[in-house]
N, C-alpha and C positions, 0 to 999 in steps of 0.2 A: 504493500500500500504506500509504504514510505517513498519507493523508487517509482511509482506512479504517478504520484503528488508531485514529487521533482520533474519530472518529464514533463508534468500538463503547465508548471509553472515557469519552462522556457521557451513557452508559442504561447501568440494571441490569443488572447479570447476571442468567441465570435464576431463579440461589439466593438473590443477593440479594432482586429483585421477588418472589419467593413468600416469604422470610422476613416483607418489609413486609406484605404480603397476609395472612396470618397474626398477624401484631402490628397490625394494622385490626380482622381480624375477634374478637380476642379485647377489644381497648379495647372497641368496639364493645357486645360482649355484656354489659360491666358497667355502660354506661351504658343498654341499651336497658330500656323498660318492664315492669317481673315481675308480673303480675296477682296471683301467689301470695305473693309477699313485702313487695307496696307497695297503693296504693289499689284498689278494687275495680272488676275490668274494667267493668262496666256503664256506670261512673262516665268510664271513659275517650272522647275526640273521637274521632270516625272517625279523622282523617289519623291521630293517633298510633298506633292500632290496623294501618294499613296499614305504617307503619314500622317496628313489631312485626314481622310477617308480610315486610317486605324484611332488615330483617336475619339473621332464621330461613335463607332463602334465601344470604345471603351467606354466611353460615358453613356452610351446604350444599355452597357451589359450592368453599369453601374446603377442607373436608375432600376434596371430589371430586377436586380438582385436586395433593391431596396423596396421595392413592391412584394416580393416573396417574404423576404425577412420578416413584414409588418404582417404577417397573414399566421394567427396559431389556427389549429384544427379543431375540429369538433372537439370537444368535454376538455379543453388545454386550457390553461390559465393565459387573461389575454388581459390583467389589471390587477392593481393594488400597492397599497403603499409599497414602498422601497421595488415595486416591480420595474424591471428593465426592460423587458423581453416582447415581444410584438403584443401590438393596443389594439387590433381589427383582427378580424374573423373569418375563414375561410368561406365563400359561398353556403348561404342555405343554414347559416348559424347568425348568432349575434351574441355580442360578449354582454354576459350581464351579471352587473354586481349581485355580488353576494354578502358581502360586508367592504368595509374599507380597507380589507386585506387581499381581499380576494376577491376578482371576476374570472366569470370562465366562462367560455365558448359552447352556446347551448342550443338547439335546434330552433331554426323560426325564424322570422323577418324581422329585422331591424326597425323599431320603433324612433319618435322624434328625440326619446332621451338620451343621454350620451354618457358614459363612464369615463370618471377622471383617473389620471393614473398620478399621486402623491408622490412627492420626491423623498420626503421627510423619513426618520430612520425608525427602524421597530427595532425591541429587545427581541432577543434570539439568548437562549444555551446554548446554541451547537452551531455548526458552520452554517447551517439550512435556516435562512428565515423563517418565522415563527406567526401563527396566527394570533392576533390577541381576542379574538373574537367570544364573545360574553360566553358565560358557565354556569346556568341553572342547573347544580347536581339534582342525579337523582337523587330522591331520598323515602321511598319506598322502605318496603319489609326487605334484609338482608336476603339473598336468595341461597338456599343450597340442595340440591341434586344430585342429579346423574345424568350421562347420557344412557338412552335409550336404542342401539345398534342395533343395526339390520338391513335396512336402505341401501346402507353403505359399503356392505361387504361387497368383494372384490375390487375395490377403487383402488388402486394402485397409486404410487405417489407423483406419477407420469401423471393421472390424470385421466388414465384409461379406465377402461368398466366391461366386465364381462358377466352377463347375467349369467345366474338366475341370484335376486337378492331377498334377502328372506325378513320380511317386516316383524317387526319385534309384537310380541304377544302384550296385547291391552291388558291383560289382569294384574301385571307388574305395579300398574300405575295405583290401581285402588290400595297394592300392601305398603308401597313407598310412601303414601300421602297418609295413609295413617300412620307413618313414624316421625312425618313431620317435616317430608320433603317438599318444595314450593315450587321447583324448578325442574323442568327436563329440554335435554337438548335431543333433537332427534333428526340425525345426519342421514343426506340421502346421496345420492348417485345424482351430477347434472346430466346424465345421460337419460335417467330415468324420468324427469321431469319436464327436460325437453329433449326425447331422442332425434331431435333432427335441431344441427346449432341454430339458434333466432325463430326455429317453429316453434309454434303452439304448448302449450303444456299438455301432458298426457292424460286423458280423464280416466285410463284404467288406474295409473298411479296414482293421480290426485286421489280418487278413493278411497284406495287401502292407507295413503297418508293420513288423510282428513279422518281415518278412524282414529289412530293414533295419538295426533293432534287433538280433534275434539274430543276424545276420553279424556284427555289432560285438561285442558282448559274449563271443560264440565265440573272437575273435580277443584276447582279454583285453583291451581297451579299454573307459572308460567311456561310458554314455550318458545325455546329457541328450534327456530326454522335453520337448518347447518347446510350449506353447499358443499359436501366434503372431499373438492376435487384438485386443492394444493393450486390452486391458479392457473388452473390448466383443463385444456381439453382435448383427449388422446395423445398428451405429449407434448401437444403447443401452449405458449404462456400467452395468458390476456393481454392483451394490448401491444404484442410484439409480432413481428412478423410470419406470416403464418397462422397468428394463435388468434382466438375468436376475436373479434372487436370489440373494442368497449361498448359499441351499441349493441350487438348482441349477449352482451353479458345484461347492460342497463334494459334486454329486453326481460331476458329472464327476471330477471327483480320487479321488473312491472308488471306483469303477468303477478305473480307471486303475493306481492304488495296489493294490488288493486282485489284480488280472492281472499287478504286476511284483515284488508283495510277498516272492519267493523271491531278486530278483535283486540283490545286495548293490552291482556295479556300477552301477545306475540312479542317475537323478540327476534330481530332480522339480523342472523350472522352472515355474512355475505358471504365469507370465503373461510375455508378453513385450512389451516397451515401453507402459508404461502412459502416459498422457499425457491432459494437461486433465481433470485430475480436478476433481471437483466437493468435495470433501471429503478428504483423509490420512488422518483418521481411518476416514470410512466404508471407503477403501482396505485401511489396515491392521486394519482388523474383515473384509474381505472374503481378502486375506492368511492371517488366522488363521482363516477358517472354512477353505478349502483346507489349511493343516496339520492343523488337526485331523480332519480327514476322511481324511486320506491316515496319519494314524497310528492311527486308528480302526480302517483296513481292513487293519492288519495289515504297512504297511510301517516298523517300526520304526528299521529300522539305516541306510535310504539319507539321504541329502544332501539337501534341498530348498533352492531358489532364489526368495527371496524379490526382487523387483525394486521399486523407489522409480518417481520421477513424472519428466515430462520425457523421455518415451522411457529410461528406465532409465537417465538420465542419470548418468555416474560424477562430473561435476561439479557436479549439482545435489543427490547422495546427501543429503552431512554437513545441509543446509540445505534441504533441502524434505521429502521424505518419509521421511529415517533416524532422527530423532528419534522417529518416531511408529511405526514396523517395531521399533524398540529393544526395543518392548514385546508383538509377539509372540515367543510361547514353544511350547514344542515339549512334549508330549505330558507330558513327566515335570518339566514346568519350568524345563529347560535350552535354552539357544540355542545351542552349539555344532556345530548340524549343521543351519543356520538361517543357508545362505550367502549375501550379498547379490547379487543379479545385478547387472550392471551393463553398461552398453555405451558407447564411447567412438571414435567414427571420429578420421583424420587432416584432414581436409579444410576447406576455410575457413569452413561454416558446417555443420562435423560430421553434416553430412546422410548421408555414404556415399555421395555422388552423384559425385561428383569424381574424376576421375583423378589430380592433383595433391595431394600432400601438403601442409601450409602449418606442422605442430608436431609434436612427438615424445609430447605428453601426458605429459610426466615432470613436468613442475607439478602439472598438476592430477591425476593419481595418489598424488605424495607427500600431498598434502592430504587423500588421499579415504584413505591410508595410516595419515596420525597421527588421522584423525577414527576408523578403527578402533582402532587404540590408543588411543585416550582413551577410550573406551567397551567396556572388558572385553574388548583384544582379539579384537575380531569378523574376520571374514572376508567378502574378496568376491572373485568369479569373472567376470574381462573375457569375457563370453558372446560381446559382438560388437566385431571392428574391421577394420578393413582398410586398404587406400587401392588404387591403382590398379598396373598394370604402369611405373611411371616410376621416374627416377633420385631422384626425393627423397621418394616412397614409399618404395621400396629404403632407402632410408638411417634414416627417420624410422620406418617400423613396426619394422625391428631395432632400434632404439634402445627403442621403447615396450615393447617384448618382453623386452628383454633389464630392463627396468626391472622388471617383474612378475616376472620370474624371479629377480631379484636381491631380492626382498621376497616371495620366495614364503611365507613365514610368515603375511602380511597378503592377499596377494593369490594364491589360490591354484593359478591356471590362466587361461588365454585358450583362446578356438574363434574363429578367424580368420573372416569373411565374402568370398566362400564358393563352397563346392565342388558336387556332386549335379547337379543337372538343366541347371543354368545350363550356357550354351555358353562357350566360350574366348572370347568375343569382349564378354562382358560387362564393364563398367569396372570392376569388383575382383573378376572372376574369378581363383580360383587351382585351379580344374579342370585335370586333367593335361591335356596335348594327347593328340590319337588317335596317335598315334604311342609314347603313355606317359612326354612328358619331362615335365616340368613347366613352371610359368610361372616368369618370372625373378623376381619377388614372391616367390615360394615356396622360392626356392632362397637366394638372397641376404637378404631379412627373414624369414622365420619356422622354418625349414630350422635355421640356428643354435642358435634357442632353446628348441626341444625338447626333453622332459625327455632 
């Protein structure tokens, strides 16, 4: 990283190189030959005539490249304070503020209003400009859970999906809620929901989902809605080339949004472990076109789960991808319902693969803790953790639980991994036995810390 940083920091920047280009082609034009103001073209040698005719061309390509420059794309940031970066909008969009940090390039014809772009400086912690955009935390019942698996199986971390997936059995949800569970997360296949990229949602899916879904929410518990396809579709990453487009992904969220847009308990995780991103930014331009599409279709009042890089990494947040999420905003310019996902196993290379526990994640929580306070009191939501049926599981996930609960103000719920389709015999199974007891995981760490 270090020898990368040196290398970007002995070339231009974009804005630099185009100003130079610009301060060329305008010296340029004072010194090149004027037939109409100095000797008489006739009188001139070829070659200077042809240099005539290359400089016409240079200040061509100048202006050309000064028209491109000023044009971002569909769902790109095209304004805001300390913004540098093009202020107009590719055809068939129009940049429109979103707070005074942030404008972005959003579908639709340009209206008489007009977006200013501020010169003046914002606070930032990190190299990445920073949103300051207002903070009505939530402040609800603390949530704690499970996820509910099944949807989900065979998604691979490519992003691929090979049926057949096996929907989690509803009667889970009635013995969880009488122990005092509020929250389930219930991850599905975006293959399943829309087998064809940017078509329609499936209505044999949506079925067997919406039983799931509404056995929960019947029972007054929340639900998280989980995409759990790592930012990717068969391989390719959203918003890079090749991989779907941000408008097909902001379609699947509107579709999605406008079918739970009644139901105040939902809770929109857009994406679930994002990893080897090619860009943050392009990440959090693909982030905010799923917001904006999910408050477009009319679900204004639910929770949305924005997730950072590194598998949702809780301690990679503050220092890879939360710097650059700081600065999506939510419908009306606020971030307070704009919760960070995040995921955090116990295990020695936090894979979730492990039956043995190896740390409590109390470090690196408090860190991931004061990085939301330091930044306008944000909010994040432990979506996944777990560890195995062992004694220093036992010990180490009550510990990490009861740390989230004890900061429930910053951190405002966990959904334990997990319950649904899996059999009792999986290494961080906490599926009840056939019998109806529970696992001892369940009883002794998370059992406890329930709201």
């Amino acid at each position: 990283m270090a020898d990368e940083t040196a290398l970007a920091a002995t070339y231009p920047s974009p804005d630099e190189l185009f100003g130079r280009l610009w301060y060329l082609s305008i010296m340029l034009q004072r010194f090149q030959f004027r037939p109409d103001k100095a000797s008489p073209i006739d009188g001139l040698p070829p070659h200077y005539l042809r240099y005539n005719n290359m400089l016409k061309a240079l200040v061509s390509l100048v202006f050309l490249a000064a028209l491109v420059r000023s044009q971002a794309d569909e769902w790109q940031q095209c304004g805001g304070i300390n913004w540098s970066g093009a202020t107009t909008c590719v055809s068939g969009t129009v940049c429109t503020e979103q707070n005074p940090y942030y404008s972005q390039c959003l579908p639709g014809t340009a209206t008489t209003t007009t977006t200013t772009t501020s010169t003046s400086t914002s606070t930032s912690t990190s190299s990445t400009a920073t949103s300051s955009a207002t903070s009505t935390p939530y402040t609800g019942s603390f949530l704690g859970g499970v996820n509910l698996s099944g949807f989900d199986f065979t998604v691979a971390t490519n992003g691929s999906f090979s049926p057949p997936d096996a929907p989690p059995p509803t009667s889970q949800i009635g013995h969880f809620v009488a122990e005092g569970v509020n929250i389930f997360r219930v991850p599905t296949a975006w293959q399943l929901a829309t087998p064809t990229l940017g078509g329609s949602l499936d209505q044999g899916w949506l079925s067997q989902y919406d039983e799931v879904v509404n056995t929960a929410l019947q029972a007054g518990a929340h639900v998280i809605v989980d995409i759990h396809n790592y930012a990717r579709w068969n391989g390719n990453l959203i918003g890079e080339a090749g991989g779907p487009t941000n408008e097909q992904f902001a379609n699947l969220w509107s579709q999605l949004a406008e079918h739970y847009a009644s139901e105040p308990n939902i809770i929109f995780g857009v994406m679930n472990e994002p990893h080897d991103l090619l860009s943050l930014q392009d990440w959090a331009d693909s982030v905010q076109a799923a917001v904006t599409a999910i408050r477009e279709a009319g679900a204004t009042s639910q929770l949305i789960l924005i997730p950072g890089s590194s598998y949702a990494s809780a301690q990679q947040l503050p220092t890879e991808a939360g710097p650059y999420l700081l600065n999506v905003v939510d419908h009306d310019g606020t971030v307070g319902k704009l919760i960070f996902d995040v995921h955090k196993y116990l295990d020695s290379d936090n894979s979730g693969t492990h039956a043995d526990c190896v740390t409590d994640n109390t470090a690196v929580l408090q860190t991931l803790v004061d990085w939301l306070q330091e930044n306008g009191n944000r909010q994040a939501l432990l979506s996944e953790t777990g560890g195995g049926n062992t004694s220093s599981c036992e010990t180490d996930l009550n510990s990490e639980l009861a740390f989230v609960k004890a900061h429930s103000s910053s951190i405002i719920g966990f959904c334990v991994w997990a319950a649904g389709s899996f059999d009792t015999t999986y290494v961080l199974s906490v599926t009840p036995n056939p019998d109806g007891t529970d696992q001892p995981l369940w009883v002794d760490a998370v059992q406890p810390n329930l709201p």
